[in-house]
C-alpha positions as CSV (number, residue, x, y, z in Angstrom):
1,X,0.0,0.0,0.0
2,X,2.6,2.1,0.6
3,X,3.8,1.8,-3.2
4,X,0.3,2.8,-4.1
5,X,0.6,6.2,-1.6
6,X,3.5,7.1,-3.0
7,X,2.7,7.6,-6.6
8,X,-0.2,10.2,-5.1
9,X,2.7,12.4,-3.8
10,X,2.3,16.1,-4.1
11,X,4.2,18.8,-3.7
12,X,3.7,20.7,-0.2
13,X,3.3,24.3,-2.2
14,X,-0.2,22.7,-2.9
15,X,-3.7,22.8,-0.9
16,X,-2.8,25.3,1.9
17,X,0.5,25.9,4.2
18,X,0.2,27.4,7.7
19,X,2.5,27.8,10.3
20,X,2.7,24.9,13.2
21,X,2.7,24.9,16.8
22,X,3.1,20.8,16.2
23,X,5.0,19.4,14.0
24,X,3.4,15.6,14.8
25,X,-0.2,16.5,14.4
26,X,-2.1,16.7,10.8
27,X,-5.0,18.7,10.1
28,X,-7.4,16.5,8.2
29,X,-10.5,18.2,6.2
30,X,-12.8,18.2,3.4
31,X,-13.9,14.9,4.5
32,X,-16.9,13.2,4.1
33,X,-19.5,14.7,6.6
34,X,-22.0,11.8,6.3
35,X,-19.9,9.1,7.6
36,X,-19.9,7.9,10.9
37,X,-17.1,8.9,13.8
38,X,-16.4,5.4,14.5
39,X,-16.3,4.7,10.7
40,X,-14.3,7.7,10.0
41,X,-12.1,7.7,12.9
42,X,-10.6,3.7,11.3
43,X,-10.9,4.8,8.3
44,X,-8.5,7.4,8.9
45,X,-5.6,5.3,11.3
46,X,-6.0,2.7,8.9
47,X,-4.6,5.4,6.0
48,X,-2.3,7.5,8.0
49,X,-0.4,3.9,9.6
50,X,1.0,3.5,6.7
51,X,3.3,6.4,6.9
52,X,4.2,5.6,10.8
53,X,2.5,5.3,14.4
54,X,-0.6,7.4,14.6
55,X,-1.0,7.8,18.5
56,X,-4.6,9.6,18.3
57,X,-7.1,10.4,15.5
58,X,-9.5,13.3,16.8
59,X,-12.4,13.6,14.8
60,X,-15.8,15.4,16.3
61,X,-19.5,15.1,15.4
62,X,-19.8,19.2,15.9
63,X,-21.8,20.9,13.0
64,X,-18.2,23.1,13.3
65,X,-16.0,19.9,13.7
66,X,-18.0,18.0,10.8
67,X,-15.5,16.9,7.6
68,X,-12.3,17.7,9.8
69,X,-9.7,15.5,12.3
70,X,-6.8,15.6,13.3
71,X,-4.0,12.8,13.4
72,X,-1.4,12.6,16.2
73,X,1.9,10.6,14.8
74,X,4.5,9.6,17.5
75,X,7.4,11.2,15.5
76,X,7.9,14.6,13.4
77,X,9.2,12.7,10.6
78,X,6.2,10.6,10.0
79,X,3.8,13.1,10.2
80,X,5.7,15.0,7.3
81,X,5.7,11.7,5.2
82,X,2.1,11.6,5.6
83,X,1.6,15.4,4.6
84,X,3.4,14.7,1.7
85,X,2.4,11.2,0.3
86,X,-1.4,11.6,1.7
87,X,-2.2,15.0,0.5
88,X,-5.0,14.7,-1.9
89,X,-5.3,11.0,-1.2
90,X,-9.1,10.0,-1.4
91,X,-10.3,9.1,1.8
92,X,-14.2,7.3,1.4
93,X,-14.7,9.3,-2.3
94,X,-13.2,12.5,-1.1
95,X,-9.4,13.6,-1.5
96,X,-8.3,14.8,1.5
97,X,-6.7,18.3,2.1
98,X,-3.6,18.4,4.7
99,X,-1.5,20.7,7.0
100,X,0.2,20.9,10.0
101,X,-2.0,21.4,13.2
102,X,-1.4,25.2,14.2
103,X,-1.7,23.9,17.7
104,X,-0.2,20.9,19.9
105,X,-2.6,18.0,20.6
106,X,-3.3,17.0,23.9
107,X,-0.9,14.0,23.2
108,X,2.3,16.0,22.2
109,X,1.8,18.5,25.2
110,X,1.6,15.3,27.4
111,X,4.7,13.4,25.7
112,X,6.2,16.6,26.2
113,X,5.4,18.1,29.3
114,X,4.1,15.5,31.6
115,X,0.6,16.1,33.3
116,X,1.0,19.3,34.5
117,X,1.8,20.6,31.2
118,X,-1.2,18.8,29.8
119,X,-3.4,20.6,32.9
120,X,-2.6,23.7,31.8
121,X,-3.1,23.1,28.0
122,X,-6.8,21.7,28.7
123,X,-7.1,25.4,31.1
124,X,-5.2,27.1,28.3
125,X,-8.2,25.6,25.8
126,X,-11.3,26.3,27.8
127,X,-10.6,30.1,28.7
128,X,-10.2,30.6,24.7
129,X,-13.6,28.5,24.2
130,X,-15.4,30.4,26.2
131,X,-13.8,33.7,25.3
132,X,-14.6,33.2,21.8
133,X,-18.2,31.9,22.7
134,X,-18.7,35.4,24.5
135,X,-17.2,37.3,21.5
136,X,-20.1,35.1,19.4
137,X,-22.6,35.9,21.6
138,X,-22.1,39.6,21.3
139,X,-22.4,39.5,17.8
140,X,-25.7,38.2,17.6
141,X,-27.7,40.2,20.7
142,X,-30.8,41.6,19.8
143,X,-31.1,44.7,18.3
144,X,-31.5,48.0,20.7
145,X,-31.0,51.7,20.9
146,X,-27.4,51.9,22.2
147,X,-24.2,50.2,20.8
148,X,-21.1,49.2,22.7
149,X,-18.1,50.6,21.0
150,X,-15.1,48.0,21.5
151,X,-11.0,47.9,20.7
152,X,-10.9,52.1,20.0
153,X,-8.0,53.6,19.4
154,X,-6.8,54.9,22.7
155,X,-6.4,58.6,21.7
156,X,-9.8,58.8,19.9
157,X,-11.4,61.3,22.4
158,X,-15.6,61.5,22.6
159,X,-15.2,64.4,20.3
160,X,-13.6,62.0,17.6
161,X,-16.1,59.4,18.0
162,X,-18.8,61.8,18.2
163,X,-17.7,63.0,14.4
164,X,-17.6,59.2,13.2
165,X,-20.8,58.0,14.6
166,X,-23.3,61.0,14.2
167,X,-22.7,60.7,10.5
168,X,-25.7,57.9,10.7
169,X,-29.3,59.1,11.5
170,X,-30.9,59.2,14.7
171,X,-27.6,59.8,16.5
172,X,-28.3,61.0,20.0
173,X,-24.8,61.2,21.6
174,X,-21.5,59.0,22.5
175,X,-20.8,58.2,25.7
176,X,-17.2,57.6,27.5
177,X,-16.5,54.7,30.0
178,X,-14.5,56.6,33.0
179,X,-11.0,54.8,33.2
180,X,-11.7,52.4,30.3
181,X,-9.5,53.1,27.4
182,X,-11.1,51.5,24.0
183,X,-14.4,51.3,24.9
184,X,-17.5,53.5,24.5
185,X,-21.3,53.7,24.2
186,X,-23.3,55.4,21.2
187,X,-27.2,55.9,21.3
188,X,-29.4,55.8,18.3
189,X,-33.4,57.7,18.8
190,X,-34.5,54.0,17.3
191,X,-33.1,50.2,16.9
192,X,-33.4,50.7,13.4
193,X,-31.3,53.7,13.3
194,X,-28.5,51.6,15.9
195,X,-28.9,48.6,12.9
196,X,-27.7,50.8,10.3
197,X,-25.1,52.5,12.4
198,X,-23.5,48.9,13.3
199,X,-23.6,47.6,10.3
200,X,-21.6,50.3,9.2
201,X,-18.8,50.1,11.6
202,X,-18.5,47.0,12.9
203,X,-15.1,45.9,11.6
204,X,-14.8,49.5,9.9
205,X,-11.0,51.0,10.7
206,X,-10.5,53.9,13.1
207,X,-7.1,54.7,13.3
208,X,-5.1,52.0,13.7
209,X,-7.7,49.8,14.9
210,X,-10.4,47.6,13.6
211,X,-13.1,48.6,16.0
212,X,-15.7,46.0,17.1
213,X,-19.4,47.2,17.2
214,X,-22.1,45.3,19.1
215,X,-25.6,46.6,20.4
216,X,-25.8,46.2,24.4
217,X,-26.7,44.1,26.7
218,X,-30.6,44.4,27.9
């Protein structure tokens, strides 16, 4: 079998490169969302064995997670072999598309680091999750009057920010948080008027900063 991978070799400027954190994990995706974990999962060791000792094949049911995995190997060098005989290898009527992990699995940091260093990986992991679920959140609150004005440029006074937003009708005024730099408040008369106003700026440039713009909390 190993005859048969290597005629499929491609060259590595192909498919996408990224930088890696982990140079004995794979990134597996465009695979085929219909198949089973279990199926997928021994599908997937059975392929990537061939090019040296998988340790762990992640692979997660997730609508986010679904036609992705990630294979561990126990050394560098066989994860590179893999990358380069197995990319574009069809995997269950679907050729697979391959890169280093950008992150370390929870297997490296443990072959690494011991427990403690796994510990603080899994900590490390949660506290992004849940920032980034709190980020999500934000962006999909229900429409109101006032929007929160995030990641400002630090010298951007309420005068500034007054010129920027009032440009959009309805504006009623901007509104400075005491002692927090990068963060303000501005008030439409309506919701619709606050729609138009955040639709306009979120992710617009100010400076030198991409400013975030979300309504508030109710």
């Amino acid at each position: 079998m190993r005859r048969e991978f290597a005629q499929k070799r491609h060259s590595r400027d192909g498919f996408f490169q990224q930088e890696t954190d982990d140079a004995c994990s794979i990134y597996v995706r465009n695979l085929d969302e219909k198949v089973k974990i279990p199926a997928l999962t021994t599908a997937l060791k059975e392929v990537f064995s061939e090019c040296g000792t998988v340790v762990d094949v992640i692979a997660k049911s997730s609508v986010k997670r679904k036609g992705q995995a990630f294979v561990v190997y126990e050394e560098a060098s066989e994860a590179q072999d893999a990358l380069d005989i197995l990319q574009g290898f069809d995997l269950l009527g679907r050729p697979m598309e391959l890169a280093f992990a950008k992150t370390k699995s929870d297997m490296t940091v443990l072959k690494e680091g011991g427990e403690a260093a796994l510990e603080q990986h899994k900590k490390h992991r949660l506290a992004e999750k849940a920032n980034g679920a709190a980020a999500m959140a934000d962006e999909y609150l229900p429409p109101n009057k006032i929007l929160v004005l995030r990641e400002l440029p630090e010298d951007y006074t309420k005068e500034a920010l007054t010129a920027v937003f009032q440009r959009y009708p309805g504006f009623k005024e901007v509104r400075m948080v005491p002692g927090r730099k990068g963060l303000a408040f501005a008030e439409y008369n309506e919701d619709s008027e606050a729609i138009t106003a955040k639709e306009a700026m979120n992710g617009a440039t100010l400076g030198d900063k991409t400013i975030r713009v979300t309504f508030q909390r109710q």
